[in-house]
Every structure is written in C-alpha cells, then in structure tokens.
C-alpha positions, 0 to 999 in steps of 0.5 A: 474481451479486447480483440488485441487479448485473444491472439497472446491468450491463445499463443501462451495457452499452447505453450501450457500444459492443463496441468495447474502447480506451483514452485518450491525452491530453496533460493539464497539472497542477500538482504539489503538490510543487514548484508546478511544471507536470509538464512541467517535473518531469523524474523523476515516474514516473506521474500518475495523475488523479482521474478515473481513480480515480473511474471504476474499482472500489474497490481497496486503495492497492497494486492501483489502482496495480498496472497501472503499469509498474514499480508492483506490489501487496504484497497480504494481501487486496482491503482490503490491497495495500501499493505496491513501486516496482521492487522497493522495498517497505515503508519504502522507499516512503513514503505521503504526504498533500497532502506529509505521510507518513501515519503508520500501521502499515503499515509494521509488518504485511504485514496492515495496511492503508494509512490513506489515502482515495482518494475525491475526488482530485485525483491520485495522484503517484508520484515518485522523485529529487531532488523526492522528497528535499523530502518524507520521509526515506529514499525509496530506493524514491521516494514515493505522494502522494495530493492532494486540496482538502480544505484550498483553496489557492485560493478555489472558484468555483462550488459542486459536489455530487458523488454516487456509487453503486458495486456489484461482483459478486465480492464482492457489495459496494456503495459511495456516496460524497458530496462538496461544496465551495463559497465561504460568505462568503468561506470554502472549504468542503470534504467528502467522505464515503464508505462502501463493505460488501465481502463475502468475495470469490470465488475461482476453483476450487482457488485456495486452495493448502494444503501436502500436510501440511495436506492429510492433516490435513485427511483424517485429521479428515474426520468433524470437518470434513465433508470440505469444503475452503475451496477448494472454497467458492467464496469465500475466508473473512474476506476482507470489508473495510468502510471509512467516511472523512470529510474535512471542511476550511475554508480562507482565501484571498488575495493574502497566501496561505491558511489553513486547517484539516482533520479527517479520520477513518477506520474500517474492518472488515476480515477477515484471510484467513491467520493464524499460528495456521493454521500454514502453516509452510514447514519440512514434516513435521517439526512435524506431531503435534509438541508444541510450547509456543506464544508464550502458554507452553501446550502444544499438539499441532501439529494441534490447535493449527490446529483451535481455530482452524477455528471463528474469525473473525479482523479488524481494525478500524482507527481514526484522526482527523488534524488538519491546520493548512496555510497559505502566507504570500507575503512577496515580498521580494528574497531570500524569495517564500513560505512554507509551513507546516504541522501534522499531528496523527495518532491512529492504532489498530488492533485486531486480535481473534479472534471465534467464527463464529456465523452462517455468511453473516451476520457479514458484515451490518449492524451485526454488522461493527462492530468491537466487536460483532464481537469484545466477546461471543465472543472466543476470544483477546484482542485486539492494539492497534497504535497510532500517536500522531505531532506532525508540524511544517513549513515551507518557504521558497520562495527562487525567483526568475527563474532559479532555483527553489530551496526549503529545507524543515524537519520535525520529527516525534515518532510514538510506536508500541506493540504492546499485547495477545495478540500484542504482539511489540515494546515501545512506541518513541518516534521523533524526527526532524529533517529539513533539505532542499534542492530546486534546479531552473534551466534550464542552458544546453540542459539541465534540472537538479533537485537535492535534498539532505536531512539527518536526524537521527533517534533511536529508543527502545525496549526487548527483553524477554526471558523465562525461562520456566518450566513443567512437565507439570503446568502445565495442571493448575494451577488458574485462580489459579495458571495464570499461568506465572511467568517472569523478565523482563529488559528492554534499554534502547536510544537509537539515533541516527543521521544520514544525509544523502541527495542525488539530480540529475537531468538532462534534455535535448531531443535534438532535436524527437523525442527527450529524454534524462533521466539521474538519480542520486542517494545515498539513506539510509535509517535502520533503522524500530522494527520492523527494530531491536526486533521481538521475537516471533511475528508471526502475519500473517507466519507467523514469529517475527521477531527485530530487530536493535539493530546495524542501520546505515543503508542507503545506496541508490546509484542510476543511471536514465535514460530515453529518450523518443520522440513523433513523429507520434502514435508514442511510446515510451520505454525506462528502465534502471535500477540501485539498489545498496544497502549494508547492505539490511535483510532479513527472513532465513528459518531454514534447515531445516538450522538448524532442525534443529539445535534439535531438537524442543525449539525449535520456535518455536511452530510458526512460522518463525523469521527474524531481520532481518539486513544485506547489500549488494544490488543492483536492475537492471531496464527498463521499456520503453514503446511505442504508437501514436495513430491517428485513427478517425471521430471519436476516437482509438484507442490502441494501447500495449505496456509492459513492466517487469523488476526483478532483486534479489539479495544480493551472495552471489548469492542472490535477494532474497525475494519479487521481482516478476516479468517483466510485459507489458502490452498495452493497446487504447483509444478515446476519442469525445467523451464516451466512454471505452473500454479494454482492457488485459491484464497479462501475469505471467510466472512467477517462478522466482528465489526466496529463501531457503524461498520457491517458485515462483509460476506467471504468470498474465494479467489482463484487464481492461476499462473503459467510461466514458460521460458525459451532460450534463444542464441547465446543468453537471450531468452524469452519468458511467457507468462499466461495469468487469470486473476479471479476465475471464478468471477466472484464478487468480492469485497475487502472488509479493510477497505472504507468503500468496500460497497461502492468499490468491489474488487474487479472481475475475471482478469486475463491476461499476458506478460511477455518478457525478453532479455537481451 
C-alpha cells in the first residue's frame, strides 16, 4: 500500500465504530424532469444523492450505479463502466446532463469513456416511462440524469466553499476536488473543479485469463519474454485513468424566471488495458502462425503481430468544452405557465495512440501522462481521433394548471461524428433530429396516471467505403515511395430517414395504508445510430471487424412492468416484474467457426472476429424483489435489507442474447447515529451459464463492500466529513460477464481508501 494511505486509513478507522450498517431515510427532492417532488414520480428507478456520491470512491458512471437492483456496469477498465438498465445497454440508455444528453462517443466504442463529471452533484436520477419520453429519443432502456446548480434556477442564500481530498490504495491514485457558489451583486456564481491521478490498478492473483494458444505462445518466446506473465504482476497493464473537470456557471434570478450560462470542460489520460492488435480471437487455433494480411494491407504472422505490440503503451485522451445557455420565462397567463428554454453547444474529441514503454512505473508520473507527450515522441502507429461536434436546441411550455400538469417539449439536434486516423472503421455522419413530446400527469379518481408521447424524426448521412486491394509477395520490398499499397475505392452514399412515434402510461394506486400497486407500459422506438448503419471495419477495442447495416429498421420495445410496494412499521419491501418485447433488436452477431471456415486461410480478417450488425425479434423477462427491516437501536437506526434482481434476454430463435447480466443478491446491513453513517453490503453474482453466440461462461463471484461516514461540526456552519471506504474486501477475483474483455480486464482488487470533505 501507499505510505500516504496508512495515516488517513488509521485516522478515519478511529473515528468508526466496529459496527457494519447502512441509512434508511425518507428524503424529499425535486426532480429536475418534471418539477415534481419524487413522491408524486410513479416510475423513477433509484434516486441516488449527492451526498451519496461524494462520500464514496471515484468510479466510472456504470460502477458507482452497479450496487442498484436492476443497474449493472459494462466495464473496459476502472476509467470506463457504461450503464445497462435490466439488460438494456448502449444506445438504449441515453446519458443526460441538468435534461440534455450528453453527446460523446460512447455510444460507439465499448472503450470509450462516458463524458460526465460526478463532482458536486446534486443527484443522479435514473428513470424509465412516461417521464422519461420528455427528454431524449429511443430510451427503451430509460435514462441516467445527472444534476448539478451550475446554472441556479434560484438565487443562492448563503456562500459555501467546499474542498476535498481522496486516496485509494488499489491503484495508488489521489484526488482533490474544489467547489464554490455565492450571490455577487445579484448574480449565482458556480464552480467546480476536480483533478483525480489514478495508477494502473491491482488485480488479484491469476485474474488475468489468456486462452491456451496465447499461453503456448507465450512459452514458445520465453528468452524474449523472460517468462513473465502480466498475471503474475500484480497490476493490470495501461489500466491508469486521469481526469481533470471545470464547471463554471452565472446565472439570473426572479419572479420573471432565470437566466444563465455555462462552460463546462474535461479532459482526461486514460490507458486501455485490452486491444485488438493482442489478438484475443475467440476462433482457436486456426489463426495461430497464420499469415495473415492486416487492416493497413501488411502481411504479418499471427504471432508476431502480437509481439510488435508487447512493448507499447496504448491510451486515449479525451477532450471537450460544452456551452450551455439555460433559462425559464414565467408567463403565467390562463393557458401558458412557463417556458423553459435551452442551448447546448458541444465540442467533443477523442484521441486514441500507441506509444512505445519507455520507463516501466513512471509513464504514469506527472506531466509525462499528458496526452501529447505520451504519444508526440514514440508512436508506434498513428493516432485515431473520435470527435463529436453537436448544436442542440429546446424549449419547453408548461400548460399546467390546477388539475393537470401536462408539458409540451420540442428539440432539435445537429451532431456531426467522424472517425479520422489508423483506425478509422466509419466514414464521418451528419445526424439531424426533431423531437416533439408530451408528458400529462392528473390525479384520476384513486388513481395516478402519467403519460408520455414522443414523435421524432431523425435523418442519418453517411457513406461505406469499399476497397479493392491490390498487393503481391514483394510488397515489403517496395521502397518508402512506392509502398503505399494501391487500391480502388468505391464510396455509397446513404440518406436514411425515419419516424418513430414512442409512448409510455403508467398508473398507480394506494391499495390501502400499506400497500401501492404501479403498473406501467409503454411502446418505445428507437432509430438505428451511425454506428449500427455505416461501421465498416476492424474495430480494435472489440476484437472484431464490425459490419453495419444501411437496411436497419427502427426497433420497437413494447414494454409491460408492475411493481408492488409494502411499508408498515418500519417493515418494506417491493416485488417488480417485468417484460420488453422488442421487434427488430439490433445486435452485433459474431461469425460462427463454421462460417469462418468456410473462407479458408484466405479470409482471415486480420485476425480479428468478424461480426455483422443484424435484426431479430427479442425478448427481456425479469424481477427485481426488495425487502428489509428498520429496527431502532440506542440512539439510531440499524437496516436490515435483501434485494435481488434477474433479467433473461433471448432471440426469438431461442438463443441467448450476448453478454447478459447475471442473477445478483444483494444483502445490505446499515447504521445511522446522528452524525454517523455506517454500511456493509455484499453483492452476491452468481455464475452466467446463458451465453451467446462465441461467448463463455463467467463464474460468479461476491463483492464486499464497506463504507463509514462520520461528520464533525466546527464554528458557526463549517463542517467536516470523513468518509473511510474498502471496495471489494474479500479480494476476489472478479469479472463482468457484460464486458467484451471480461478475461484480459477483471475487476480491480481490494481498494482502500479515504474521502475527506470541508465546507466552508
């Protein structure tokens, strides 16, 4: 362990009583959706609070939300965790900001970061339904919000100054995070700033899984590479992350409304563990020693191909600057109460390189994680620029009034994306959306009713390249004029358009004093993304050369859940059942052996997998069930609780649909005394034996996780809050079946560490 982590483990360890619990406490917000308190919300899944956030370890998007019954974490490293909401994942989860999607390029790289920044937020929502349809298009898996005050709705009252300090053992990483908001002469001020160094992370002991091939390969280059497996390290290899975020926002507020204006900026350093190049193919031994003709047109041997890149360093730095103009104007008349408007201009980058290792243990240091440093002075290969340029505009008209409360949105949207560099595998698209919704929520005799209905029309440009290659055996002979392999291109042209009209209800009831009954459903669409339509080429993140398909169809998701709550006496629980059938799922179909067969050694891929995105009827049937106990003890509360969630996807062949997330319990104890907090919870993952098409089996496994927090109060408001956390205390070796490098990439190790948090 770090030496800087012994003194504040030892610190916050005195500070803790040995006693292992958790809070339960009735909390009443607003949602930022709908301006309505979350009590009247029938169909939001988890609320998660800021303070929540703050007083746990710095984690990607997907596993600070992985402890929630019927959330999960696509993982590609501790920098990268993309959410799934029972078993929906990529673009069916859509990301938004304060209302407005985040448009980066996650969406098209299992490797690529979400751009958010949880630092200084006012909650997390995470919502399915009718509400959800208000806010972005084809959410068949629903919507993550994240809220923060960078832009006040309301004037501040009283100045606060917030700063933190956090360190972590598993990867020996440390963070500080600084945030300020006050009323200047009648102006919101808002800041918030964070910097967090992570190193490569620690794994336990023979996490790391290679297929046998790799394992001979390995044996038979033993002189080359002194016999020393990345298994045996310790650590797992260009696992490190960096981030730094600024968030600065001014804003004007009255009885008339607001007004106000944001930039907000990200960057961040962050090693991908797993690439292509390594050739982790699923197809066995028949690529082993091949020749093989790679995406650049060289020849190569199957073997040497891996070892050119033993060697190399391989990140990506991302970049972006958001300017978000935001108001409300209150009209108040008979028929219009409000209007909200808004304006997001995002410029998005990411830059993925391949550097040669030069110093073992400190490319990691300093100034040396810089993205151009990294990459300017010993490139092996070029680099690949991801960039997302995107004009969103809005408004929405609050037509409220004592018995209803009904909005009317509209949104338009330009994003245009390109692939540019070594490993460009889609030509730049141009996206224009228009979006008109419709939420309705009335109180109906004993009943809550919420409606939505959404119309969009999207269209979609892009082009498929296509080359003829031409080479011969003396193609490496050719001198440094001549080497460029020539080739004719022939380039497709596409518009597509569509329209897809989405609508969801939900409705609820108090059955009596103990029990509610809510019952939703709902017909989502959702148009095919760029990537689904014009990918064409070997994707390196994936292990696998990816064919779109310009013939998609929208996807229609017809869904059916209700859930049953029961509170009576510091007793509740609640059982959730649900169903998603899904016309026209688009999937990512891995070539069959056999097919691969077929093509013989003459079509071999690059070594890569081939999979071609294809169209199927699927379905989604699963529970998640919920029960614990409040008890009084001395002077607080101690929580008892049990969840546990399930989510079955198959094809209407009856095959399984890849990478499913497995059966989970989750058993929690907690304790809450005046100003301290205490929990322990383990996550019980059972093994997943339902796998698609080249998939394995992924053993379960149990995370054991615990949290203390302890608040002290000093001067007139000034406090300070220690939060002591250990992230998977039992060491266990553990994988996400949802990840595409689940063997390559296991989750990290045993992680101490602590938070430290003053306001001032």
């Amino acid at each position: 362990m770090n030496p800087r982590i012994y003194a504040p483990v030892l610190v916050s360890a005195l500070l803790s009583v040995n006693t292992f619990a958790n809070v339960l406490e009735e909390v009443i917000v607003t949602s930022s959706l709908i301006d309505q308190t979350l009590s009247d919300i029938e169909n939001p899944l988890h609320v998660v609070s800021g303070e929540e956030i703050s007083t746990s370890a710095s984690q990607s998007l997907g596993e600070s939300l992985d402890g929630l019954l019927g959330i999960s974490s696509a993982d590609y490293g501790s920098g990268v965790g993309q959410p799934i909401i029972r078993g929906m994942s990529g673009n069916r989860v859509k990301v938004l900001n304060n209302g407005m999607v985040v448009r980066d390029v996650a969406g098209i790289g299992a490797d690529h970061v979400n751009d958010v920044d949880l630092n200084n937020v006012q909650q997390i929502e995470i919502v399915r339904g009718p509400s959800s349809l208000l806010y972005a298009n084809g959410t068949i898996g629903g919507i993550i919000n994240i809220v923060d005050s960078t832009i006040a709705r309301e004037d501040f009252t009283e100045s606060e100054l917030k700063l933190g300090l956090e360190a972590q053992s598993v990867n020996d990483g440390d963070s500080h995070n600084l945030s300020y908001q006050n009323n200047l002469g009648g102006l919101n001020f808002s800041l918030a700033y964070k910097d967090s160094q992570f190193d490569n992370f620690d794994v336990p002991t023979g996490a790391i899984l290679h297929d046998e091939e790799h394992e001979e390969h390995e044996d038979e280059h033993e002189d080359e590479h002194e016999g020393e497996h990345e298994e045996d390290l310790g650590f797992l290899s260009n696992s490190d992350f960096e981030n730094t975020a600024l968030r600065l926002g001014v804003s004007k507020a009255g009885d008339w409304g607001y007004f106000g204006v944001s930039v907000n900026s990200v960057e961040s350093v962050y090693g991908i563990p797993f690439h292509g190049d390594d050739h982790g193919d699923e197809h066995g031994e028949e690529h082993e020693g091949e020749e093989h003709e790679d995406e650049h047109g060289d020849d190569h041997e199957g073997d040497e191909h891996g070892d050119e890149h033993e060697g190399e360093r391989i990140f990506s730095t991302t970049d972006s600057d958001v300017v978000n103009v935001e108001g409300a104007y209150i009209v108040s008349n008979s028929w219009l109460k409000k209007v909200n408007y808004f304006i997001r201009d995002t410029d998005y980058s990411l830059t993925e390189q391949h550097a040669e290792e030069e110093h073992e243990g400190e490319e990691h240091e300093g100034e040396e994680h810089e993205g151009e440093e990294h990459g300017d002075e010993h490139h092996a290969e070029g680099p690949t620029v991801f960039s997302n340029e995107s004009r969103e505009y809005g408004a929405i008209f609050d037509l409220s009034n004592d018995d209803f409360l009904r909005k009317i949105s509209l949104n338009f949207v330009d994003e245009d994306m390109s692939i540019v560099g070594e490993e460009a595998f889609m030509n730049p698209t141009d996206s224009e959306e228009m979006t008109v919704g419709y939420f309705m929520s009335a109180k109906v005799d004993s009943f809550h009713l919420d409606l939505g209905i959404r119309h969009d029309r999207t269209r979609r440009k892009g082009s498929v390249s296509h080359h003829e290659e031409e080479h011969d055996d003396e193609h490496d002979e050719h001198d440094e004029g001549s080497a460029e392999e020539h080739h004719d291109e022939e380039i497709d042209y596409f518009s597509k358009d569509y329209n897809a009209t989405s609508f969801a209800m939900s409705l609820s009831k108090d059955l009596n004093e103990d029990f509610d009954l809510n019952i939703s459903a709902g017909m989502v669409e959702r148009t095919p993304s760029a990537m689904e339509l014009f990918m064409n080429g070997p994707h390196l993140a994936t292990g696998r050369l990816e064919i779109g398909n310009t013939d998609l169809e929208s996807e229609q998701s017809a869904n059916f859940d209700a859930t049953l709550s029961y509170e009576h006496e510091g007793v509740y629980g609640s059982l959730t059942l649900f169903k998603n059938n899904v016309n026209n799922y688009i999937y990512l179909q891995d070539e069959t052996e056999e097919a691969h067969d077929e093509h013989g050694e003459e079509d071999d891929h690059g070594g890569l997998i081939k999979a071609n995105y294809l169209q199927q009827d699927a379905e989604f049937v699963g529970y998640e069930l919920e029960m614990g106990t409040v008890i009084a003890l001395g002077d607080g509360d101690l929580t008892l609780s049990f969840g546990r969630d399930s989510v079955v996807g198959e094809f209407r062949d009856d095959s399984n649909i890849p990478r499913m997330t497995p059966d989970r319990n989750i058993y929690g104890i907690s304790y809450a005394k005046n100003s301290l907090e205490l929990k322990l919870d383990l996550k019980d993952v059972e093994s997943q034996m339902d796998t698609g098409t080249n998939e394995t089996v992924t053993s379960g496994f149990s995370m054991l996780n615990f949290n203390a927090v302890k608040t002290f109060t000093f001067g007139q408001k000034q406090t300070a809050t220690v939060s002591l956390f250990a992230k998977n205390l039992l060491d266990e070796a553990a994988r996400n079946h949802s990840s595409f490098v689940k063997n390559e990439v296991p989750l990290p190790g045993r992680n101490l560490g602590i938070r430290v948090q003053l306001s001032l």
